[in-house]
NUGU-482867 format. One record per residue: y, z, x of N, C-alpha, C, CB in turn; residue in one letter. Coordinates in steps of 0.001 Angstrom, whole numbers, plus 500000, padded with zeros to 6 digits. Atoms other than C-alpha are relative to their C-alpha. Glycine has a CB too. Layout:
REM residues N
YZXYZXYZXYZXA;...
//
This chain:
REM residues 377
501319499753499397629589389866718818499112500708498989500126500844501304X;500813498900500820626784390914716642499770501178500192498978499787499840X;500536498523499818625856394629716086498659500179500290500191500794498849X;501620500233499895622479395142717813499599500893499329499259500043501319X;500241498500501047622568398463715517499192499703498921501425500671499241X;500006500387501076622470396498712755498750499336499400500954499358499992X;501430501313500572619208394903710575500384499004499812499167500079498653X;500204501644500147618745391571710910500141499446497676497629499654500972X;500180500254501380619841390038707299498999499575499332500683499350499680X;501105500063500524617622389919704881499870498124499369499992501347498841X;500079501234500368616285386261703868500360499877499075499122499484500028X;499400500493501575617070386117700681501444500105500032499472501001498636X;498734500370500195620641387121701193500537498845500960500767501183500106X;499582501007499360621009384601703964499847498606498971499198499988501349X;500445501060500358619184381749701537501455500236498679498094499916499673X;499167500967501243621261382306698349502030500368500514499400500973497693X;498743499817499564625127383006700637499642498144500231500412501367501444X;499379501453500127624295379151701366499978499675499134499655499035500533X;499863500502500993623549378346698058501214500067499476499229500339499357X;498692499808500870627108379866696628500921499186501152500528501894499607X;499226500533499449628562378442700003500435498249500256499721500619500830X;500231501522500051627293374800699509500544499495498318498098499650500331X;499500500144501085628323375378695651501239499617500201499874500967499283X;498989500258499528631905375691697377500480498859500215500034500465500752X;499823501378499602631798372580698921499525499165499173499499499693501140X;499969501164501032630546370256696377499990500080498554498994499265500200X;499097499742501257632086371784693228501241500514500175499439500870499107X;498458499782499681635340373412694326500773499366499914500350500245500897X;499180500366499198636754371730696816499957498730499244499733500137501480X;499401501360500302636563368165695355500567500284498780499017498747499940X;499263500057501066638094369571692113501583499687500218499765501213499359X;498806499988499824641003370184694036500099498799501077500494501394500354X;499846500905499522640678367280696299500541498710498658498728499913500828X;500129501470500905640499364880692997501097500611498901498071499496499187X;500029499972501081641326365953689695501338501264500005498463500177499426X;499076498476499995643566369332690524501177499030501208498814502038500919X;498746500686498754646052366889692868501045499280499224499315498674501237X;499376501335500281648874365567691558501091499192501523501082500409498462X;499524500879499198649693362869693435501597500137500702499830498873499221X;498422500545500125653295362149692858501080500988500946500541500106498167X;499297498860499271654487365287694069499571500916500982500370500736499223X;500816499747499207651804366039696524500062501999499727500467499164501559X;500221498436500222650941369685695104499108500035499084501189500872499561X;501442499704500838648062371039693568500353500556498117499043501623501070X;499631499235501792648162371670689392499781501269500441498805499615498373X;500266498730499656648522375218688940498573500249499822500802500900499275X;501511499430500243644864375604686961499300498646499336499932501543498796X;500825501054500687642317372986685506499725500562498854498752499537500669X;500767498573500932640329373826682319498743499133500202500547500507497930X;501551499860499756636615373807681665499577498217500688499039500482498121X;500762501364499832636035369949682068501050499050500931499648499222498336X;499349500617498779638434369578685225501395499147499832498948499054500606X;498652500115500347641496368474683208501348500646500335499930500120499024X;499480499093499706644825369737684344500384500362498896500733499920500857X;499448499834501391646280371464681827501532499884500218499557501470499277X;498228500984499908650204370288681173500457500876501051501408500028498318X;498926499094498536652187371494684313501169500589499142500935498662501543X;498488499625500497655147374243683178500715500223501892499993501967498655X;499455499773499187655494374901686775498996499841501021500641501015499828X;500843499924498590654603374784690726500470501329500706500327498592501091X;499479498742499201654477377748692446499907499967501603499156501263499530X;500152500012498656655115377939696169498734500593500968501069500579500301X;501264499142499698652330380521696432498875498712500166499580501259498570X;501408500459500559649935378517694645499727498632501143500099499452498013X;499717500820499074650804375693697558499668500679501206501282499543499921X;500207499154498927650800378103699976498047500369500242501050501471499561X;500891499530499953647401379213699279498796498791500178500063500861498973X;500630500968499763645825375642699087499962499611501430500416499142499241X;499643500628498344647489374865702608498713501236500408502242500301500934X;501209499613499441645097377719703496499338499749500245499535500399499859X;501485500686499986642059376480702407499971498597500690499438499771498432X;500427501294499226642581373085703603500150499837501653500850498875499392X;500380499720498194643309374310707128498847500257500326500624501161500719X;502035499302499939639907376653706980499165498285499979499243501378497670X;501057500593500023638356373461706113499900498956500737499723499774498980X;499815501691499910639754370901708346498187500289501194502278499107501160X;500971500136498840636791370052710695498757499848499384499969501195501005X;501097500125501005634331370410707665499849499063498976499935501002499393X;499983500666501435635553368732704582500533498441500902501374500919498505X;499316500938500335636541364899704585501151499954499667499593499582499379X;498908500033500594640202364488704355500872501210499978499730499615498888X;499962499293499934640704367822704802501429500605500865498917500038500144X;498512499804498994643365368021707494500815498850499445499793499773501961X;498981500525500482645189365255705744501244500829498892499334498946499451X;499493499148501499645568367365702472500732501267500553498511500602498838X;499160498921499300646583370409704797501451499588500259499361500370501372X;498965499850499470649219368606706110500997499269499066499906499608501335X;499524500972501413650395366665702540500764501503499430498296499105498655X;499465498838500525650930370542701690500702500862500472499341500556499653X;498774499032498704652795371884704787501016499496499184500227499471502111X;498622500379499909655454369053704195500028500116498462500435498487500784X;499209499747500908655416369887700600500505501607499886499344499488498880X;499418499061500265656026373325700925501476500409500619499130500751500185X;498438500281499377659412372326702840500676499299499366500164499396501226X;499550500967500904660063369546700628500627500438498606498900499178499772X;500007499020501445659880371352697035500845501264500196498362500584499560X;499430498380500036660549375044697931501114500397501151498625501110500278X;499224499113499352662676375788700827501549499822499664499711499864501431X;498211499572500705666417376846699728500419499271501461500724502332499673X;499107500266499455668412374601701973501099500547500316500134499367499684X;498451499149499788671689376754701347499617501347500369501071500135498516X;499934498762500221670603380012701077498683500679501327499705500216498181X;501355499618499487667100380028703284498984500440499272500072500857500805X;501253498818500761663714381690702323499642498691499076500700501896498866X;500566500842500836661865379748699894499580500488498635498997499504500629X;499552499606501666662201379590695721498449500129499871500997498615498733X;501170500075500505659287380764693870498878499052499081500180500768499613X;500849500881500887658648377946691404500940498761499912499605500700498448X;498763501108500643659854374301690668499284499598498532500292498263501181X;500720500446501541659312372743687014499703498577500190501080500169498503X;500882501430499915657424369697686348500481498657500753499800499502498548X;498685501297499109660235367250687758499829500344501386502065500228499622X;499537499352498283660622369360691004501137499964500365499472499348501217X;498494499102499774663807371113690560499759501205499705501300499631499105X;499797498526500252664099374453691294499703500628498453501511500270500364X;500234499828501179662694376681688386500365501557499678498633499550499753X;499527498400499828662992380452689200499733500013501552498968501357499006X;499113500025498434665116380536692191499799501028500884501562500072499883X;499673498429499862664689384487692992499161499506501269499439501469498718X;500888500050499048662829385007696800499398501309499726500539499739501382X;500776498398500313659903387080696233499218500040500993499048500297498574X;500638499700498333658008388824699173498457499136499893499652502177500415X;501257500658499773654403387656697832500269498746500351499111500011498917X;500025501135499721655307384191698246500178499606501453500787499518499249X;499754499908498309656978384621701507498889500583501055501259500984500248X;501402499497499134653730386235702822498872499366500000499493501198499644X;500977501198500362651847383392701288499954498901501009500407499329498654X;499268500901499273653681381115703285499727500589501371501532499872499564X;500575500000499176653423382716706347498415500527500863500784500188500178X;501255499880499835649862383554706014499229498423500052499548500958498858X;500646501799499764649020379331705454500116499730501370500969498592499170X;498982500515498745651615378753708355498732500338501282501896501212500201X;500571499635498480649594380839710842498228499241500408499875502052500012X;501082500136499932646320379748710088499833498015500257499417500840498659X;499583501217499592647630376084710034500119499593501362501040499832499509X;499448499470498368649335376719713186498435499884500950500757502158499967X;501273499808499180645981377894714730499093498764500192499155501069499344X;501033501186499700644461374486713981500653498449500541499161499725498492X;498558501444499731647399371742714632500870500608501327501562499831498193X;498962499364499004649247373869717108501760498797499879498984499918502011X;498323501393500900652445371131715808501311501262500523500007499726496909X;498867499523500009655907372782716835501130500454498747500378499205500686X;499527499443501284657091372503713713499570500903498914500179499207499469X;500708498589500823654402374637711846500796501263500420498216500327500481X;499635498912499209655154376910714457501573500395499863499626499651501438X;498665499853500665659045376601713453500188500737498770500476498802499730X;499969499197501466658327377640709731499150501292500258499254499036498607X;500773498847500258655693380413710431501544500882500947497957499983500776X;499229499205498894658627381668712947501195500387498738500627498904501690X;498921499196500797661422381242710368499923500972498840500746499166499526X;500776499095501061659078382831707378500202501157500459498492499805499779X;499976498754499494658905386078710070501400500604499939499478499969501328X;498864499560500199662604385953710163500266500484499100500675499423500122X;499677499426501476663286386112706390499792501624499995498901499269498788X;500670498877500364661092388598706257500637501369500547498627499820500446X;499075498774499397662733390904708574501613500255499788499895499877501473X;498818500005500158666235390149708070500177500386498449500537498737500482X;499822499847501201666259390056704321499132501012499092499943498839499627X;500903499330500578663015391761703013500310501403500171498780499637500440X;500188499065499414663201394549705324500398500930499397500324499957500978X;499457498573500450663648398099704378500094501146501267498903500616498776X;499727499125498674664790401152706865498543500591499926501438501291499957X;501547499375499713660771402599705987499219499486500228499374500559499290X;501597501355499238658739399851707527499478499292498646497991501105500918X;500781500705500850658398398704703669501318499054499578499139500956498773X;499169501636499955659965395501702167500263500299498179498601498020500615X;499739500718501707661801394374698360498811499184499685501472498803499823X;501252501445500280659279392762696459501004498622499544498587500420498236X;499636501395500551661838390378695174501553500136500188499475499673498294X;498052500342499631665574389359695932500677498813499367500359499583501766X;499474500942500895667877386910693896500461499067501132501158500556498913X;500184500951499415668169383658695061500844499781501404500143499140499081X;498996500174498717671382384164697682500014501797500491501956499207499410X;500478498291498899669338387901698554500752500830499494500357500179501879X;499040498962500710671310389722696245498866500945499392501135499270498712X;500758499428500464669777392699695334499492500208498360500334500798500546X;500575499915501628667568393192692419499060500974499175499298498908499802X;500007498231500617666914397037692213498129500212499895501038500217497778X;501681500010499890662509396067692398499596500827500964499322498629500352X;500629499337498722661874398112695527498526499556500744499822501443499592X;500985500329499328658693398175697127498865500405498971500016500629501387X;501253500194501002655487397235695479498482499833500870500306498460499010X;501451500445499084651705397133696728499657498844500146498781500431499552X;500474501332499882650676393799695931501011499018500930499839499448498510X;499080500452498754653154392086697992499770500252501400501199500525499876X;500300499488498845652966394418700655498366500033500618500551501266499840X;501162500443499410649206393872700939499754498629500777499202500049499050X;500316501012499716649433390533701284501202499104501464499886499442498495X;499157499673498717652199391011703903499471500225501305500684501101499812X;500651499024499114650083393194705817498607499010500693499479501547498962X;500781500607499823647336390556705750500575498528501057499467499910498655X;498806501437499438650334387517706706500094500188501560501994500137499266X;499750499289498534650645390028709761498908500303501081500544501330499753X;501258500031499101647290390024711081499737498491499965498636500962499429X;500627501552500137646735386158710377501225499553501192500095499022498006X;499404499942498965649683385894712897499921500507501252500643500242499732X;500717499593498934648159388191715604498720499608500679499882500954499772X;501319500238499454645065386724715338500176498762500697498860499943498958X;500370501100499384646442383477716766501317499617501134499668498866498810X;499134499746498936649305384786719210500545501315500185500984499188499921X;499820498771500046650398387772720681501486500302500209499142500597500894X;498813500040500889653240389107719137500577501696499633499475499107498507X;499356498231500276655083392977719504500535500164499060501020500650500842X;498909500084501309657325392418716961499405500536498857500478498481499563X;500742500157501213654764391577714660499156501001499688499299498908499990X;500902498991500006652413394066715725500704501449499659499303499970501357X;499393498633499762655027396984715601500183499786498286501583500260501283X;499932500094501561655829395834712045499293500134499501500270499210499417X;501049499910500654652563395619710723499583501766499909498962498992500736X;499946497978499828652192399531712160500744500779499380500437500635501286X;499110499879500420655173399990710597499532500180498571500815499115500407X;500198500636501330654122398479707091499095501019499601499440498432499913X;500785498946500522650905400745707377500496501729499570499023500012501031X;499583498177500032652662404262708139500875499847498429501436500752501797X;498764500123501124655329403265705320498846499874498695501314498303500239X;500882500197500801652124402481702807499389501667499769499024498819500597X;500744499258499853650139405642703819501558501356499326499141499848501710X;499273498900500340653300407789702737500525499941498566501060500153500943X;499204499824501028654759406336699960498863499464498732501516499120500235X;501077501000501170651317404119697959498817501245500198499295497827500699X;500785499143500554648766406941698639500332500973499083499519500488500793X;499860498804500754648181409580696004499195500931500449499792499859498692X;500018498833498961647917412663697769498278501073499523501896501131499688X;501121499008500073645180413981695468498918498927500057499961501061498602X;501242500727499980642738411086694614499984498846501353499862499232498450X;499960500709498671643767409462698033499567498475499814499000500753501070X;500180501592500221643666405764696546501593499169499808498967499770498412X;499093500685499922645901403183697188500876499705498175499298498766500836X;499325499890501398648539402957693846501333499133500357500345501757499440X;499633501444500289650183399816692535501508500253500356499650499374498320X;498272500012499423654187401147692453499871501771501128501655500216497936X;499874498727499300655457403905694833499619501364499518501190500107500275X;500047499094500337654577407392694186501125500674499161499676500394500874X;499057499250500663656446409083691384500529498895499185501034500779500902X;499099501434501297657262405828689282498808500127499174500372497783500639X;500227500320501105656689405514685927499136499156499709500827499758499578X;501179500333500268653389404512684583499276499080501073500073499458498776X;500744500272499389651377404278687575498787499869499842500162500416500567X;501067500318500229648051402750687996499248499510501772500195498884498747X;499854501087499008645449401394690792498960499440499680500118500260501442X;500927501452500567643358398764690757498375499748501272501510498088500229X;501195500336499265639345398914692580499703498641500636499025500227499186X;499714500928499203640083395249693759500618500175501420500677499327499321X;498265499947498704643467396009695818498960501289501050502488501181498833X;500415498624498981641517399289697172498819499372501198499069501532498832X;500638500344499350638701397217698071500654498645501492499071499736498928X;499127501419499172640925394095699695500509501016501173501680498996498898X;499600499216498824642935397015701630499321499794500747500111501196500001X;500680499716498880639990398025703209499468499072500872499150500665499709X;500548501275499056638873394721704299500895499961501085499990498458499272X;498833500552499376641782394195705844500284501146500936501226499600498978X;499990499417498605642179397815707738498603500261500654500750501328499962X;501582499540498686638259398176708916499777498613500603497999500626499082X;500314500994498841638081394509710573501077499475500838499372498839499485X;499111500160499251640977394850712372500074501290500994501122499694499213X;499676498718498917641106396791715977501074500571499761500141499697501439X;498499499724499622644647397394715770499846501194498685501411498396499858X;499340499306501596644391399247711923498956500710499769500372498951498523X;501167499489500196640918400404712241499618501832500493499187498920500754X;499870498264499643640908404329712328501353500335500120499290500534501481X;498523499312500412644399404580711355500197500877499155500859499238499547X;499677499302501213646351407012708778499071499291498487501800499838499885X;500304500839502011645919404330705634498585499583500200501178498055499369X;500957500377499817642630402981707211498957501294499895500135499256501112X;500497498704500781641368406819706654499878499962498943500600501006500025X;499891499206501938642618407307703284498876499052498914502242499626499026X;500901500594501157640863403942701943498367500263500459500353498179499797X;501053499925499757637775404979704129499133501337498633500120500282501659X;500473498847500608637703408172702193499637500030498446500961500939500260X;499707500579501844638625406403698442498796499291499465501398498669499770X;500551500951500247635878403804698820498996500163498915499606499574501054X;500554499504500720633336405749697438500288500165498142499997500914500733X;499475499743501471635436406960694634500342498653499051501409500876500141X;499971500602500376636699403482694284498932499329498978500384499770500724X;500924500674500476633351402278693644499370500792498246498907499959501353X;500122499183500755632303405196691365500514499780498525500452500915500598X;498952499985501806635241404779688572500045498638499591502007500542500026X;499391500709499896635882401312689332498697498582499874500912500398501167X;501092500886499827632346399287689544498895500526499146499590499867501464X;501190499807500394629393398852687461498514499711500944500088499271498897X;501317499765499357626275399427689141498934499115499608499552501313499752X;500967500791500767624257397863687311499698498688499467499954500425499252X;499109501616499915626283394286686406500401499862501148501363499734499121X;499101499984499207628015394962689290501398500048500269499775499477500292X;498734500131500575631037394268687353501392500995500621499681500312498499X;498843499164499691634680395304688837500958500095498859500711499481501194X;499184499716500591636795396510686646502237500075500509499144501133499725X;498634500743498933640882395458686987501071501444500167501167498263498902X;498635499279499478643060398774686693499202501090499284501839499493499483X;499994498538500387642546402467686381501152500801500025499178500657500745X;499116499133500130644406405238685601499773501221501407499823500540498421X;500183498983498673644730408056689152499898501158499148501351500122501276X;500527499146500527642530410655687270498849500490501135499609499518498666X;501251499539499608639578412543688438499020499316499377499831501310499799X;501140499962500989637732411811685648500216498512499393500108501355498782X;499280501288500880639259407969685117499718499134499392500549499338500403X;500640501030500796638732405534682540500984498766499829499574500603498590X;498762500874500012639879402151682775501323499495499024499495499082500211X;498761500663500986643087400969681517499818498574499928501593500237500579X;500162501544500128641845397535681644499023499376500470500906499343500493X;501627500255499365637978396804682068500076498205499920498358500872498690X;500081501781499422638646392517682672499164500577501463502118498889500432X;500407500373498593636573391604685239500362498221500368498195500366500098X;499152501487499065638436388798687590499047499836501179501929500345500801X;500893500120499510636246387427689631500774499774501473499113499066499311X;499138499358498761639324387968692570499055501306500307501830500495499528X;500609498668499801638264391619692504498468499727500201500294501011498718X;501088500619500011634509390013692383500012500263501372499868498637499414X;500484500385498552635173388511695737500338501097500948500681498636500545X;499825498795498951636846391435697342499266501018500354500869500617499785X;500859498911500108634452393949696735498814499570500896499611500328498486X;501055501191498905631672391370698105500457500295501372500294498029499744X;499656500550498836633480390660701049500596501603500798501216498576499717X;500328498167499444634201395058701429498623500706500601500145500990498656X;501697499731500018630570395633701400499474499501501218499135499214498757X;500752500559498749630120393676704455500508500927501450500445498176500167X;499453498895499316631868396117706219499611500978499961500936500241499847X;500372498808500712629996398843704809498316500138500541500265499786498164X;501735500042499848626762400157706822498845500373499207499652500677500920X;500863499720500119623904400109705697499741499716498445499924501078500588X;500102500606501916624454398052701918499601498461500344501997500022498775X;500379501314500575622456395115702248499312499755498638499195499457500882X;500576500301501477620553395862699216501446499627498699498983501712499486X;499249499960500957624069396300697612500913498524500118500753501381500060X;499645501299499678625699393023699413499011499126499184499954499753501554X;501323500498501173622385391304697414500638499877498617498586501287499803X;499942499123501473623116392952694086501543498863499884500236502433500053X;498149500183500459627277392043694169499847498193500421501662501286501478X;499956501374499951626004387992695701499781499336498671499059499551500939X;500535500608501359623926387512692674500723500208498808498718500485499681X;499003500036501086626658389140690298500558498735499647501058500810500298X;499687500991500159628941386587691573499459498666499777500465500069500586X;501019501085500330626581383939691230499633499461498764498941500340500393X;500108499605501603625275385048687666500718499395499131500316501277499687X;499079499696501360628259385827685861501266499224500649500337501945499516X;499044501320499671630956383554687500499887498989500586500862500146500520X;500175502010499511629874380231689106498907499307499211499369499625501914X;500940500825501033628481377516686900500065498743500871500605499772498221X;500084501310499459627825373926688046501407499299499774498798499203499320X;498691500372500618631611373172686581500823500943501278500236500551498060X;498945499198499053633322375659688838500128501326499696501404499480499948X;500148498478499681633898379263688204500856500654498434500965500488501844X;499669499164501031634604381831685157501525500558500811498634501247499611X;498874499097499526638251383141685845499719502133499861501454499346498798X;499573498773500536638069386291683626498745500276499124501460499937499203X;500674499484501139635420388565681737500256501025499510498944500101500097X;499729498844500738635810390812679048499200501117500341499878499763498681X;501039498940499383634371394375679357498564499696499753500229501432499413X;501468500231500541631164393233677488499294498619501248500152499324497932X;500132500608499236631111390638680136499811498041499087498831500868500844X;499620501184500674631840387665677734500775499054500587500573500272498973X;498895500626499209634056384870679321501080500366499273499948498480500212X;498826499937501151637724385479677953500730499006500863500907501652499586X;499157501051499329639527382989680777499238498607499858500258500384501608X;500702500873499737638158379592681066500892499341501255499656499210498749X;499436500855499005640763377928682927499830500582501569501532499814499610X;500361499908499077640503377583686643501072499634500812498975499503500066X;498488500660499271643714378107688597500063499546501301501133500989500085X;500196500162498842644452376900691665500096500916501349500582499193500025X;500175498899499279644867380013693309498774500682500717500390500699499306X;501190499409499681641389381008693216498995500147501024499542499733499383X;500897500462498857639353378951695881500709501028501745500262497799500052X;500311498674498453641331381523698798499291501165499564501594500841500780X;501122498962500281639646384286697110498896499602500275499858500445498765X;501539500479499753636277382633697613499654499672501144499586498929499325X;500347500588498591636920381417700781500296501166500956500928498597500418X;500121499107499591638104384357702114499050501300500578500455499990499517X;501190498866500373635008386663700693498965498932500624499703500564498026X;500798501122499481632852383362701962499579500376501817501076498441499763X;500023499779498140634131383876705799499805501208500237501371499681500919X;500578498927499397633475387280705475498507500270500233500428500908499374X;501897500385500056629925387015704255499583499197501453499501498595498389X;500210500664499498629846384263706885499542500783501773501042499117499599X;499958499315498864630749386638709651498708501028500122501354500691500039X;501317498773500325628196389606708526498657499135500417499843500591497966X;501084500220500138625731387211708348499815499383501922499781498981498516X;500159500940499202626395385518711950499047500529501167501311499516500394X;
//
């Protein structure tokens, strides 16, 4: 329901959110409809380069499958073909990746499509049932609904940890592999777990997800600069990253269930700071990893135009920044989308240093897209 609180968006950001959103649709998406498909093995190349070539396949990643099935769910009803390609990528992500003997599903196959690195790692498994649910929501199919169910299993049976947090990674027959618990994973866990609530109701899921947060808020905050941090507290060369801080927050302020929680505090309180150490003002530019200082200077000024979209798609959440929602459209606009498709990576000077264009990317865009979409509705 709209906020009647709220100012009416301003025209200009309504006029150029369709321009980057119509860019979407007729530069993106047919890259990966056409040119980013290989056929044979019905899975998307991992990345293109500048002139829509794939570049030689070393591998398929389940993720990177996972994350397409996303987008082509989001788009069935819009794009042409759209729900075909969704469902070309369900049955390959059963086909290719799931461990027959062992369960859970391998992280990569090599160019043939045999198994490549066997290990089960949590991001993937959260990849998977983050497609699943959103799939699910548009096919309602029994069998989706079979894999998003057995994905939840894994997850609990094998992942699980006694502190509501999860292994980021386990050897191929779940043998341990001494990684513990990691943020990036567990974000995208946490996200797997609301994309499942949002399209059935689910205690389990919901107690876990509550779970996932209290277990985050104790062991990933840092107690003094109160920002989310990449390995657990007290490990060896820690860092965090003004993307992940911003993605958090997306993820606990538009959710009732997480919204004025412990961790949904801490990043309310960080955001600021995030922005401060972590964003240029002036480019707009995000910067990819800091050091948990007061006074911090990055350990790695790339700007990824991931962190791009997250920050965007934070801001919409954020009262009273339409001038700054403006400012961070036209960044992305600017300095990463060309009539070809999109800058991966810029150096601090804001030079391109990536060219290639993986296939990962388009849920970042579509993601930060439907948020914009929502703000603006």
């Amino acid at each position: 329901m709209p906020d009647a609180s709220r100012p009416a968006p301003q025209p200009e950001l309504i006029a150029l959110f369709a321009t980057v959103r119509q860019h979407f649709h007729d530069v993106i998406v047919p890259m990966w409809q056409g040119p980013g498909w290989n056929a044979e093995l019905a899975l998307p190349y991992e990345a293109l380069d500048a002139g829509h070539a794939p570049l030689p396949p070393q591998r398929y990643r389940a993720m990177a499958c996972a994350r397409q099935l996303y987008v082509f769910s989001s788009l069935m009803g819009e794009v042409p073909g759209a729900a075909e390609r969704a469902s070309a990528l369900f049955r390959s992500l059963q086909r290719h990746f799931h461990d027959a003997e062992h369960g859970g599903w391998f992280y990569s196959i090599d160019p043939q499509g045999a198994p490549l690195d066997s290990t089960k790692d949590l991001y993937t498994h959260a990849f998977i049932l983050f497609a699943c649910a959103h799939y699910w929501a548009k096919v309602r199919e029994p069998l989706v609904e079979s894999v998003l169910n057995a994905a939840l299993q894994v997850i609990a049976q094998r992942f699980a940890s006694h502190d509501g947090l999860y292994e980021a990674s386990l050897g191929r027959d779940w043998s341990e592999l001494g990684t513990g618990p990691l943020q990036n994973p567990l974000m995208h866990l946490a996200e797997a777990f609301l994309a499942v609530l949002s399209v059935r109701d689910d205690a389990t899921v919901r107690q876990a997800l509550l779970a996932l947060c209290d277990g985050m808020s104790e062991r990933f905050i840092d107690p003094q600069q109160r920002v989310m941090m990449e390995k657990p507290l007290g490990a060896v060369d820690n860092w965090y990253e003004p993307g992940h801080q911003f993605e958090w927050y997306y993820l606990l302020a538009s959710s009732p269930l997480l919204r004025g929680g412990t961790l949904h505090t801490a990043l309310e309180h960080s955001f600021d700071q995030s922005e401060r150490q972590g964003v240029d003002m002036k480019s707009g530019a995000v910067c990819a990893m800091l050091d948990p200082q007061p006074q911090a200077t990055p350990r790695d000024a790339t700007q990824r135009i991931w962190a791009q979209a997250e920050y965007l798609r934070a801001l919409t959440l954020r009262p009273g920044n339409q001038g700054a929602l403006l400012r961070q459209l036209q960044a992305l606009q600017q300095h990463f989308l060309h009539n070809r498709g999109w800058n991966e990576c810029l150096d601090a000077d804001g030079v391109v240093s990536r060219r290639d264009m993986p296939s990962t990317t388009p849920y970042h865009l579509l993601t930060c897209y439907r948020g914009l979409a929502e703000y603006l509705a």
